[in-house]
Biotite code that builds the C-alpha atoms (Angstrom):
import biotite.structure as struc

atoms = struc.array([
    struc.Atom([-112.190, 16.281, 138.714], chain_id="A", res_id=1, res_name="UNK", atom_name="CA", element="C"),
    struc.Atom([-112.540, 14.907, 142.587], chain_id="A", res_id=2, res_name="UNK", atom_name="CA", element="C"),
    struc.Atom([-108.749, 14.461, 143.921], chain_id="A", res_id=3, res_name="UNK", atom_name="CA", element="C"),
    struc.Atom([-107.748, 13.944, 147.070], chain_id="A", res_id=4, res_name="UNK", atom_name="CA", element="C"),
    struc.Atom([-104.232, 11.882, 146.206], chain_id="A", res_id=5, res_name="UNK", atom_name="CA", element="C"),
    struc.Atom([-105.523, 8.500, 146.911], chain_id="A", res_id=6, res_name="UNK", atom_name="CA", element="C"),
    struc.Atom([-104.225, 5.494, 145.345], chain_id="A", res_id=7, res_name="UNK", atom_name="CA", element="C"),
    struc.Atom([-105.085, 2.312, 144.594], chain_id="A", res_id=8, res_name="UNK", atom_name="CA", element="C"),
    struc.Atom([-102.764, -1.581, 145.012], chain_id="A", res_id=9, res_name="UNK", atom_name="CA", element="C"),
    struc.Atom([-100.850, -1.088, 141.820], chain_id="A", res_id=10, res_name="UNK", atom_name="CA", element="C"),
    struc.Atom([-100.296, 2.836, 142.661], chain_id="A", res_id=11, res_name="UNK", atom_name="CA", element="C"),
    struc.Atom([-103.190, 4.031, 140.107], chain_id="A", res_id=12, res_name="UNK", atom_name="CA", element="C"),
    struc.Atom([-104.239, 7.504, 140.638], chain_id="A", res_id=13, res_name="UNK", atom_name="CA", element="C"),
    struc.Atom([-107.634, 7.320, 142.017], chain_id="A", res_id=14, res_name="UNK", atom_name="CA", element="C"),
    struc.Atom([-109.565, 10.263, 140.628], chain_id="A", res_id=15, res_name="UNK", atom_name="CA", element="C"),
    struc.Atom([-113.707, 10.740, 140.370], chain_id="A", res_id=16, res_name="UNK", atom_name="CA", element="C"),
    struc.Atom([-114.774, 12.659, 137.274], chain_id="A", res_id=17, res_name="UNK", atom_name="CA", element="C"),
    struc.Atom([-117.507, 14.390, 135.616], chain_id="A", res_id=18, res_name="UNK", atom_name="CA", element="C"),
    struc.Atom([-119.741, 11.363, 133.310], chain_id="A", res_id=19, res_name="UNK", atom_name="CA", element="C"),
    struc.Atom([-119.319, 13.591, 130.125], chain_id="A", res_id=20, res_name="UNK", atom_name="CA", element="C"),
    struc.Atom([-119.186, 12.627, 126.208], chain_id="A", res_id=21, res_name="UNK", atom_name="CA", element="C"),
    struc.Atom([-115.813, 11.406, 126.638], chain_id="A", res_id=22, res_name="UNK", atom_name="CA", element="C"),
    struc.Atom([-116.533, 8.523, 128.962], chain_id="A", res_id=23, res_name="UNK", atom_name="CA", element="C"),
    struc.Atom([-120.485, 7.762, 129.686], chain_id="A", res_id=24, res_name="UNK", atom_name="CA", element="C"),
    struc.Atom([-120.372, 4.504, 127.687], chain_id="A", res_id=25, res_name="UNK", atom_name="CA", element="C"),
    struc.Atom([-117.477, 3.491, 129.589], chain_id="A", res_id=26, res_name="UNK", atom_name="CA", element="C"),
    struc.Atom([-119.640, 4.375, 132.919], chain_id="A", res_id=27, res_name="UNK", atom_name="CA", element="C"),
    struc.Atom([-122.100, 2.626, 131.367], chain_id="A", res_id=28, res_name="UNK", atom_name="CA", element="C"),
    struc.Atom([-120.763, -0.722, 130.924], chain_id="A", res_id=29, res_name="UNK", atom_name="CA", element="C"),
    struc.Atom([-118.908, -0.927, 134.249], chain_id="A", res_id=30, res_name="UNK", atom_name="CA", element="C"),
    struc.Atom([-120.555, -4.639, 135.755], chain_id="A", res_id=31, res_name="UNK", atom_name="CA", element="C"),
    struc.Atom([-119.952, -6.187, 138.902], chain_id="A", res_id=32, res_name="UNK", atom_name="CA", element="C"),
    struc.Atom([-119.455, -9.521, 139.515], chain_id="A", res_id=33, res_name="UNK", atom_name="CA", element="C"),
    struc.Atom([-121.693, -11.834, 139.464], chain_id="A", res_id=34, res_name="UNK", atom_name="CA", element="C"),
    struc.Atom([-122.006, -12.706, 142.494], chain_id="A", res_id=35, res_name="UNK", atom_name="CA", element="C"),
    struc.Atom([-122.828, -9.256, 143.522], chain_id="A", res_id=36, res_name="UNK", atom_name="CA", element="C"),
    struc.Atom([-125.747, -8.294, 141.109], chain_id="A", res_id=37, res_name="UNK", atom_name="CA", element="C"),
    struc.Atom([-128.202, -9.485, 143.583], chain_id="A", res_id=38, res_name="UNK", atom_name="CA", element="C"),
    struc.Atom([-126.706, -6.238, 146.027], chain_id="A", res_id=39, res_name="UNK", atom_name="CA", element="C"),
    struc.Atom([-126.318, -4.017, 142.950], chain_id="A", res_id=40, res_name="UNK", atom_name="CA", element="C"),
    struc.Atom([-127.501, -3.193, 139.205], chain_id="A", res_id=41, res_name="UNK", atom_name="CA", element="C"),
    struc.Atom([-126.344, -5.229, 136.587], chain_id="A", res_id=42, res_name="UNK", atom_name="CA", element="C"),
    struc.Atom([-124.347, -2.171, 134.997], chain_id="A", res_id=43, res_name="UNK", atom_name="CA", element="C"),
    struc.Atom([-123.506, 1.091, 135.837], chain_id="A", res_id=44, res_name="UNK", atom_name="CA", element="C"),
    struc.Atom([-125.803, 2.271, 133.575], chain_id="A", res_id=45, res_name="UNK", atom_name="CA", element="C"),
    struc.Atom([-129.119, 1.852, 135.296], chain_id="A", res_id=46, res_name="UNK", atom_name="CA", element="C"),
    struc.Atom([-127.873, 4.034, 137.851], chain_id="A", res_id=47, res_name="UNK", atom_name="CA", element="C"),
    struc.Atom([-126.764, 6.527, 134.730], chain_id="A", res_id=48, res_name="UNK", atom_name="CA", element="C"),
    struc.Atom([-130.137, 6.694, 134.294], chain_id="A", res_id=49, res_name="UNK", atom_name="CA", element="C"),
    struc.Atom([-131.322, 7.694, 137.715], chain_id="A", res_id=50, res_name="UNK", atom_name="CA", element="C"),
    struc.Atom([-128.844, 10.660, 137.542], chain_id="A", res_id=51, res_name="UNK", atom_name="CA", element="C"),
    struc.Atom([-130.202, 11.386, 134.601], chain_id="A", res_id=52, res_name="UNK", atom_name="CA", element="C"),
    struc.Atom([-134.164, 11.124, 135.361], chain_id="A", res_id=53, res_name="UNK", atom_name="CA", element="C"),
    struc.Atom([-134.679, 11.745, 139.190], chain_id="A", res_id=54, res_name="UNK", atom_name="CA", element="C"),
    struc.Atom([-132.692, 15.094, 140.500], chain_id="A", res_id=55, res_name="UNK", atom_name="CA", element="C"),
    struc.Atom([-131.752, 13.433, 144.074], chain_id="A", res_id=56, res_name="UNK", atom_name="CA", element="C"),
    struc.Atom([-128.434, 11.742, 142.470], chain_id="A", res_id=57, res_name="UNK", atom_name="CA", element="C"),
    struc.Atom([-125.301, 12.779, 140.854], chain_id="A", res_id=58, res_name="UNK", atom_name="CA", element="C"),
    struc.Atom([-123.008, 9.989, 138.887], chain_id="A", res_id=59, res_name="UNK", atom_name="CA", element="C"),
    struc.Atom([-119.273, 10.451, 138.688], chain_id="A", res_id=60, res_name="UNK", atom_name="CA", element="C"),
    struc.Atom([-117.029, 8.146, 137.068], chain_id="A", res_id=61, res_name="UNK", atom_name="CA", element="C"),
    struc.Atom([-113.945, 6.354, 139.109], chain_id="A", res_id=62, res_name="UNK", atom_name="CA", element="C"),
    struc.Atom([-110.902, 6.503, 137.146], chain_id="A", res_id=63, res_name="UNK", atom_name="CA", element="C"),
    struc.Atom([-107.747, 5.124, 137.870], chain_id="A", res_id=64, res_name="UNK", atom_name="CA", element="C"),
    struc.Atom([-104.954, 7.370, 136.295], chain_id="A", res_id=65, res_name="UNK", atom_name="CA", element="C"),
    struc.Atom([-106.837, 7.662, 132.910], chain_id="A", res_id=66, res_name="UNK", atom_name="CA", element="C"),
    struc.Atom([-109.391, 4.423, 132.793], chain_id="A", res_id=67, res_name="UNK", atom_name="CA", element="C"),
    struc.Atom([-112.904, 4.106, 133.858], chain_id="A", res_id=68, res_name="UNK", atom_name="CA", element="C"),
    struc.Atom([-112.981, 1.733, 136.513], chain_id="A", res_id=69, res_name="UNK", atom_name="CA", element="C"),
    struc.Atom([-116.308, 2.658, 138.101], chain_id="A", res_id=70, res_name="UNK", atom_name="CA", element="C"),
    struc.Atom([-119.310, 4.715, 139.125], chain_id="A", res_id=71, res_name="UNK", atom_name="CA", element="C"),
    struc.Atom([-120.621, 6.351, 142.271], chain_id="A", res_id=72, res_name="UNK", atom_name="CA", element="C"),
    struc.Atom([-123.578, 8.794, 142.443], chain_id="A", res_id=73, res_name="UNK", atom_name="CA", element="C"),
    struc.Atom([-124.073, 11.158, 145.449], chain_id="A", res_id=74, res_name="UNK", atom_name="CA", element="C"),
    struc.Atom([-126.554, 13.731, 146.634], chain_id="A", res_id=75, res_name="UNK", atom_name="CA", element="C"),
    struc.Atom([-127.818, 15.544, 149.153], chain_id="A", res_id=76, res_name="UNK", atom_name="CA", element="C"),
    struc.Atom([-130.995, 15.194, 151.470], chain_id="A", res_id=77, res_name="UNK", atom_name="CA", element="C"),
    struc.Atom([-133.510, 17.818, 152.874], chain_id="A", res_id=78, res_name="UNK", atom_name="CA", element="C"),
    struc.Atom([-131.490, 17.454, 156.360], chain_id="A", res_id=79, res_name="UNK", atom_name="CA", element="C"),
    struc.Atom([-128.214, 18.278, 154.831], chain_id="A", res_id=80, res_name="UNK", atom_name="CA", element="C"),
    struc.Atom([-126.525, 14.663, 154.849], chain_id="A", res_id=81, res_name="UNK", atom_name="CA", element="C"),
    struc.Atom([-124.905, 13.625, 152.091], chain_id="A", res_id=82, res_name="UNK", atom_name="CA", element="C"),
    struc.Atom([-125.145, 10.276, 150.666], chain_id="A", res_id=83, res_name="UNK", atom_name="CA", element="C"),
    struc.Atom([-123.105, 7.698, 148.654], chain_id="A", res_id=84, res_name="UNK", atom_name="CA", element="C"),
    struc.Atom([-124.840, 5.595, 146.139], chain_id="A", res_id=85, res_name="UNK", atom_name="CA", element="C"),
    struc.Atom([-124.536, 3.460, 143.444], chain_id="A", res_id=86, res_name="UNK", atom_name="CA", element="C"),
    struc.Atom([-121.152, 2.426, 143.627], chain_id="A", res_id=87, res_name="UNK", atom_name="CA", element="C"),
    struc.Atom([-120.309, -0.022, 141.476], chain_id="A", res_id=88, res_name="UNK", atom_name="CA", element="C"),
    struc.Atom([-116.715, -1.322, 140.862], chain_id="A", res_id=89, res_name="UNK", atom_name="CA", element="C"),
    struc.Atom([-116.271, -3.462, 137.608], chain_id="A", res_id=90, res_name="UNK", atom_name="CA", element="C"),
    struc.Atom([-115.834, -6.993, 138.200], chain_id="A", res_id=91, res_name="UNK", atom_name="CA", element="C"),
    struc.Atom([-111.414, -7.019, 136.443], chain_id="A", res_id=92, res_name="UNK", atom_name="CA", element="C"),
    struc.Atom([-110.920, -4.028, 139.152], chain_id="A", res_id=93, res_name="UNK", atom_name="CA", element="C"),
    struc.Atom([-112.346, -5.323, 142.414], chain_id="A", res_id=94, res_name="UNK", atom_name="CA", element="C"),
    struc.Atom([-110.072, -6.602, 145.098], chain_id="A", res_id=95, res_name="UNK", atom_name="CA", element="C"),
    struc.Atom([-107.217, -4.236, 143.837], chain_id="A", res_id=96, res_name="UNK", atom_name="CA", element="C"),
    struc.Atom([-107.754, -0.849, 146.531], chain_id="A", res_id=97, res_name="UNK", atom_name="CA", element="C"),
    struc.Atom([-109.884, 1.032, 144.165], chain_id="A", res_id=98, res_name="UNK", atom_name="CA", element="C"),
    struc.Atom([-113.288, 0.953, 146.125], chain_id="A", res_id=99, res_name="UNK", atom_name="CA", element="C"),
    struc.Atom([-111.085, 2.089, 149.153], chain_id="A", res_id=100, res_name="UNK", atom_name="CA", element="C"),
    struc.Atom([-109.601, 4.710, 147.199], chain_id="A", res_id=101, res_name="UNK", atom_name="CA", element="C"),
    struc.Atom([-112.652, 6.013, 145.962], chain_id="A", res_id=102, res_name="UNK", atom_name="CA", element="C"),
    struc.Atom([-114.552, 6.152, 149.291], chain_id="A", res_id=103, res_name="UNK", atom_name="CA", element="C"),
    struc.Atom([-111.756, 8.082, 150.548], chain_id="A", res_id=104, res_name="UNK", atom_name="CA", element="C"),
    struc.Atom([-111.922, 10.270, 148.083], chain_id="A", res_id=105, res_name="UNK", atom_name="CA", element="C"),
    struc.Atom([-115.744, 10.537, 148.248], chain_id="A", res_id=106, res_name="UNK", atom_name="CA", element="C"),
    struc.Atom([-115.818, 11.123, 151.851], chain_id="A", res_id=107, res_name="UNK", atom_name="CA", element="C"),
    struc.Atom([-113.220, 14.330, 152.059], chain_id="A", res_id=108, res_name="UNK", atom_name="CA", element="C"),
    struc.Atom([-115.031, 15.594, 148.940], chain_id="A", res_id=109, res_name="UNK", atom_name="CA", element="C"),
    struc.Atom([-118.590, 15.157, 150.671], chain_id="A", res_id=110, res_name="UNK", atom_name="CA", element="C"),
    struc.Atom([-117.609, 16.345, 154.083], chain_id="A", res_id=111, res_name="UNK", atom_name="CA", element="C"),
    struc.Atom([-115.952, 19.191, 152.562], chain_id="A", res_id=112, res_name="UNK", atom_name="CA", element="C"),
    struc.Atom([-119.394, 20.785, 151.053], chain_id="A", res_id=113, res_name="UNK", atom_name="CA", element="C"),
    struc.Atom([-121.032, 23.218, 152.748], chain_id="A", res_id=114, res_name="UNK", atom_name="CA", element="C"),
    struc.Atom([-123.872, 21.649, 155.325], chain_id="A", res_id=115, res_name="UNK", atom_name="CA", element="C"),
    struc.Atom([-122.553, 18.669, 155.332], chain_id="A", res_id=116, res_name="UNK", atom_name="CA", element="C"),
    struc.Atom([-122.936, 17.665, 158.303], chain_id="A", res_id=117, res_name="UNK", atom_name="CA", element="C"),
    struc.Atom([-123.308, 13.189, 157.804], chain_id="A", res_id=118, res_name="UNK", atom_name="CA", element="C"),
    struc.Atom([-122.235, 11.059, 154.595], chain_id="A", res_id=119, res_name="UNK", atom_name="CA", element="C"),
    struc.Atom([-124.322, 8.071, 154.839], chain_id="A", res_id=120, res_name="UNK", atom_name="CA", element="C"),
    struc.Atom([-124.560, 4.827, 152.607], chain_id="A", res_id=121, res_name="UNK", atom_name="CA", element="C"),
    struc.Atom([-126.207, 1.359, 152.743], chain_id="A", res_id=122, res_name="UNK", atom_name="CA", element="C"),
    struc.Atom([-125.944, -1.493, 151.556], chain_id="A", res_id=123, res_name="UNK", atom_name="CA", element="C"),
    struc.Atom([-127.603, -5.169, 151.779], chain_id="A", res_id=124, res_name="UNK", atom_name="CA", element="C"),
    struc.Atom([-126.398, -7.049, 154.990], chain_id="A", res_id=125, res_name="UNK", atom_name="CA", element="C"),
    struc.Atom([-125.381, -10.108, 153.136], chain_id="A", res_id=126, res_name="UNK", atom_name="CA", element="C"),
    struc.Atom([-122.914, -8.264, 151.552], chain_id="A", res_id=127, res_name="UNK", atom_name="CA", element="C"),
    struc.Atom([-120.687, -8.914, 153.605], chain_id="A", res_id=128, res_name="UNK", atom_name="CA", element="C"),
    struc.Atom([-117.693, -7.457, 152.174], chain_id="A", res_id=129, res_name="UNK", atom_name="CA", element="C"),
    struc.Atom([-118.912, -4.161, 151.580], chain_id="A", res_id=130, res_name="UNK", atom_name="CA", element="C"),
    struc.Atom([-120.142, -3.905, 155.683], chain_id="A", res_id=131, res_name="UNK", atom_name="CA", element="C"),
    struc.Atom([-116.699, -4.397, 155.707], chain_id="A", res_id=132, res_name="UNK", atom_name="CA", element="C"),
    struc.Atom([-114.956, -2.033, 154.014], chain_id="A", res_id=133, res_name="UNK", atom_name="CA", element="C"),
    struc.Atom([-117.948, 0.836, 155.486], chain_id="A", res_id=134, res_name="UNK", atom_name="CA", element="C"),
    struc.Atom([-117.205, 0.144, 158.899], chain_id="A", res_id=135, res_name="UNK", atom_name="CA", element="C"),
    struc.Atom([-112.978, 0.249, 158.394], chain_id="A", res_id=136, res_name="UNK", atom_name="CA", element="C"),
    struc.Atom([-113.153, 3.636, 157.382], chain_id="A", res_id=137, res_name="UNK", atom_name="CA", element="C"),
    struc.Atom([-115.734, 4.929, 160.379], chain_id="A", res_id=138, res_name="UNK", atom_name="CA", element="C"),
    struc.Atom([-118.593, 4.254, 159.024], chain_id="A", res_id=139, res_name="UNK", atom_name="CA", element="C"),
    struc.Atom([-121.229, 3.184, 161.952], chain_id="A", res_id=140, res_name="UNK", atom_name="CA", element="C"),
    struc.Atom([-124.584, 1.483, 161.914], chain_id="A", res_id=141, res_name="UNK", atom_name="CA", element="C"),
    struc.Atom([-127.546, 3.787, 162.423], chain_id="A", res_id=142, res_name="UNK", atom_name="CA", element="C"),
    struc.Atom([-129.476, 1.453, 163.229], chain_id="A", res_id=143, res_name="UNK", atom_name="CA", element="C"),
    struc.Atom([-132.455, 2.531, 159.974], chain_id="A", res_id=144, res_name="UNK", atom_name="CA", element="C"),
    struc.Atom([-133.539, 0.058, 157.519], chain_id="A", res_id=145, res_name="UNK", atom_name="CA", element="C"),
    struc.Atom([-134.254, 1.066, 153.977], chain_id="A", res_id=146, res_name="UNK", atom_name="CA", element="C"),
    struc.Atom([-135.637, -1.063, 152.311], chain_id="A", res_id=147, res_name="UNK", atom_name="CA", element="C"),
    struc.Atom([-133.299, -3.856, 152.504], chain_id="A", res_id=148, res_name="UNK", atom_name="CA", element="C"),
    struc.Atom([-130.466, -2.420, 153.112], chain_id="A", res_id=149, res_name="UNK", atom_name="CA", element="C"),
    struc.Atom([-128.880, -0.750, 156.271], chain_id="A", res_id=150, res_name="UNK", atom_name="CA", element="C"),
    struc.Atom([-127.883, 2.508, 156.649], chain_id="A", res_id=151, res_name="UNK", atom_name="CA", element="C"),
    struc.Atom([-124.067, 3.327, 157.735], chain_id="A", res_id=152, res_name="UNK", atom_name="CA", element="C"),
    struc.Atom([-123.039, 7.020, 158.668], chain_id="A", res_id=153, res_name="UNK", atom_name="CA", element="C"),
    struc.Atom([-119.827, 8.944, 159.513], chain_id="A", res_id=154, res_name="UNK", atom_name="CA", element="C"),
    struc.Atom([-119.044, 12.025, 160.624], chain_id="A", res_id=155, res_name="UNK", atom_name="CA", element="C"),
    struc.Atom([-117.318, 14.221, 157.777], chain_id="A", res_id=156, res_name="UNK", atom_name="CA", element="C"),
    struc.Atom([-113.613, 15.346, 158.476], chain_id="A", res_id=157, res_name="UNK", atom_name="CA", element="C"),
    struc.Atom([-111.277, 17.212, 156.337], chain_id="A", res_id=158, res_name="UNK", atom_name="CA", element="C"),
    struc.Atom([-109.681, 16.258, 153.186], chain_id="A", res_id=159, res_name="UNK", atom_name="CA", element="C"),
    struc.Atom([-110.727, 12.737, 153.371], chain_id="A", res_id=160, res_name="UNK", atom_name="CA", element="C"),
    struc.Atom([-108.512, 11.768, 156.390], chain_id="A", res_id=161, res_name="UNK", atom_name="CA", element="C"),
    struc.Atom([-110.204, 8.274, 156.733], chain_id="A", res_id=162, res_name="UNK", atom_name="CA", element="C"),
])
């Protein structure tokens, strides 16, 4: 279990976990809104199954205290930057903290691995909301395109102090 103390709203314990027997099909049926699926996957579990078949990501479940309230998958590219993917809050738990929460959490756990030099992410730019939240915790504009998407960066600091 990730921990770094953070909380969401209601004061839920914001925790990322291991996807294990216990919880995949929760994982797997976390869905966005609707709204958002044209910015993310439909479910949580496509992005199961890139964890699963390519070895560049890792999927942890978001929990707050004891229910699965999310996904994120993260890895680790040939320069030694670590990225955020696949994050995907289900639609009943967005605008309550925990996407907040769990970036914070993400982002101490990231920048404390060894190497780590950059945590990067990106998202669509019409997604406006999630530019948002990026940029109040430090995350800048690199000014790369992928795909459609940009590509958002921060320097790492210790025990997620953003």
């Amino acid at each position: 279990m990730i921990d770094y103390g953070f909380t969401d709203k209601a004061g839920r314990h914001v925790t990322l976990r291991e996807v294990d027997g216990e919880n995949w099909r929760a994982v797997a049926d976390v869905a966005p809104l609707d709204d958002q699926r044209s910015y993310v996957a439909a479910t949580a579990a496509r992005y199961l199954l890139l964890s699963m078949r390519e070895d560049d990501w890792n999927s942890l479940a978001v929990c707050a205290d004891a229910a699965v309230v999310g996904h994120v998958m993260w890895g680790r590219d040939d320069d030694g930057s670590h990225w955020i993917g696949g994050m995907l809050i289900d639609a009943a738990e967005q605008g309550k903290g925990v996407g907040r929460a769990l970036l914070r959490t993400m982002t101490g756990w990231l920048g404390a691995q060894e190497g780590c030099w950059a945590i990067r992410l990106s998202w669509h730019p019409d997604n406006v909301v999630a530019g948002r939240l990026y940029a109040s915790l430090g995350f800048v504009p690199t000014g790369v395109v992928d795909g459609d998407e940009l590509v958002a960066e921060l320097a790492p600091s210790p025990a997620g102090a953003h």
